[in-house]
N, C-alpha and C positions, 0 to 999 in steps of 0.2 A: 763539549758537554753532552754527555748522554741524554736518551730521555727510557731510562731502564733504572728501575730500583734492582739491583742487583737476589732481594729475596721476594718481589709482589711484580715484577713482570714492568711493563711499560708504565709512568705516571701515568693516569687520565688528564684529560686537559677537561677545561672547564669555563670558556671563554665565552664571550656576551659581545652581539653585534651590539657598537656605540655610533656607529654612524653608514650611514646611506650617501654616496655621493654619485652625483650626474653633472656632466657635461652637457655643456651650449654655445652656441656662439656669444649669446647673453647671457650670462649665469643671473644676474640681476633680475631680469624680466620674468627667467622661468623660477627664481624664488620669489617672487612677488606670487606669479601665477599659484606653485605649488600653495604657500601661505595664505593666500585667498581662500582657497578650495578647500583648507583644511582647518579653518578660523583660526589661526595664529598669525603672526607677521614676523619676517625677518627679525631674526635677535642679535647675530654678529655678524662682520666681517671679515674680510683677513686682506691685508693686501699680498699683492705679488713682489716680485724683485722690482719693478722702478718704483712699490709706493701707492699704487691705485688699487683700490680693490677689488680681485678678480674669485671672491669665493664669500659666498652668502649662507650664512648658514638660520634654518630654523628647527622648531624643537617640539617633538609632538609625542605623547605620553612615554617620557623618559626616551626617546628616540632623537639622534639629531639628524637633520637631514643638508648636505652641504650639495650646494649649488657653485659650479666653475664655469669660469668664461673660457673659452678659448677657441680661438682664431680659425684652429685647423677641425673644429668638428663638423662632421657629418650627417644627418641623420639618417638611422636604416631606412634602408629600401624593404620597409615591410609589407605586405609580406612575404614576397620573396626570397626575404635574405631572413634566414632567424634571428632571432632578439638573443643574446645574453643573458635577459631577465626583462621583466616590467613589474609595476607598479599595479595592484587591485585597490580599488577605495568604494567601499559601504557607504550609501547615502538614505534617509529615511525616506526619501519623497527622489527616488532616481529621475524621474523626467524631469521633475524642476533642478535638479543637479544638473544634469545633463544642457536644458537651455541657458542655463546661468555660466556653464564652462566652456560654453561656442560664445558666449560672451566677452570672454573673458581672455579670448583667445583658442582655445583650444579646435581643431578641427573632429568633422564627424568624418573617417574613410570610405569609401564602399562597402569593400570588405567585412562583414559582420560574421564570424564564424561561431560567437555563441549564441544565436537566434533568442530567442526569449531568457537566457541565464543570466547572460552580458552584455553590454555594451562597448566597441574597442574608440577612444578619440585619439588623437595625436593628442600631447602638447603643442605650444609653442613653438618647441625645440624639435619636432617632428616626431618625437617619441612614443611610440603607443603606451598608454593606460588605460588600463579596465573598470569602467564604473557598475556598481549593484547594489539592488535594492537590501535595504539591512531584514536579516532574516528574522 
């Protein structure tokens, strides 16, 4: 199948992110963690092939965000190794964000390269995300 209208040139596409997914060794934990953070809770699961649940999913303005377990993940060696991507999240009161999410698990690294803009923690899952003050 083409994707050319033979008289208007290529179709346009017109497609919509419906989901956000990360890896853990816990998918569980680091959707608890994300759902905490974001005032939602877990809405679905999904199991894997034997039956247990290995993908957590929750749901944030029109957004879903799927959380998976698995055995063989890693976390980056950041910052070292580049990221793929990460996660920003706007809080009104950042320092109380901030001490409520080393609570809650999440770590503070060294490493700070946005000095007064941003803040970097790991998750859980070792993942860096960036927290900041809502503009």
């Amino acid at each position: 199948m083409s994707d050319e209208n033979s008289s208007t040139g290529p179709v346009p596409l017109s497609g919509k992110i419906m989901c956000h997914a990360l890896w853990a060794r816990d998918g569980r934990r680091l959707a608890d963690f994300y759902a905490t953070a974001l005032g939602t809770e877990v809405s679905r699961t999904y199991p894997g092939e034997d039956g247990s649940d290995v993908a957590f999913a929750l749901h944030v303005d029109g957004a879903m965000y799927l959380f998976y377990t698995s055995a063989s993940y890693r976390a980056p060696n950041w910052p070292e190794e580049e990221l793929p991507f990460h996660m920003d999240f706007s809080f009104p009161d950042v320092r109380a964000a901030e001490e409520r999410l080393l609570q809650l698990g999440a770590t503070k690294p060294a490493h700070q390269p946005g000095g007064k803009y941003w803040t970097v923690l790991l998750d859980p899952s070792g993942q860096p995300f960036c927290i900041h003050g809502t503009h």
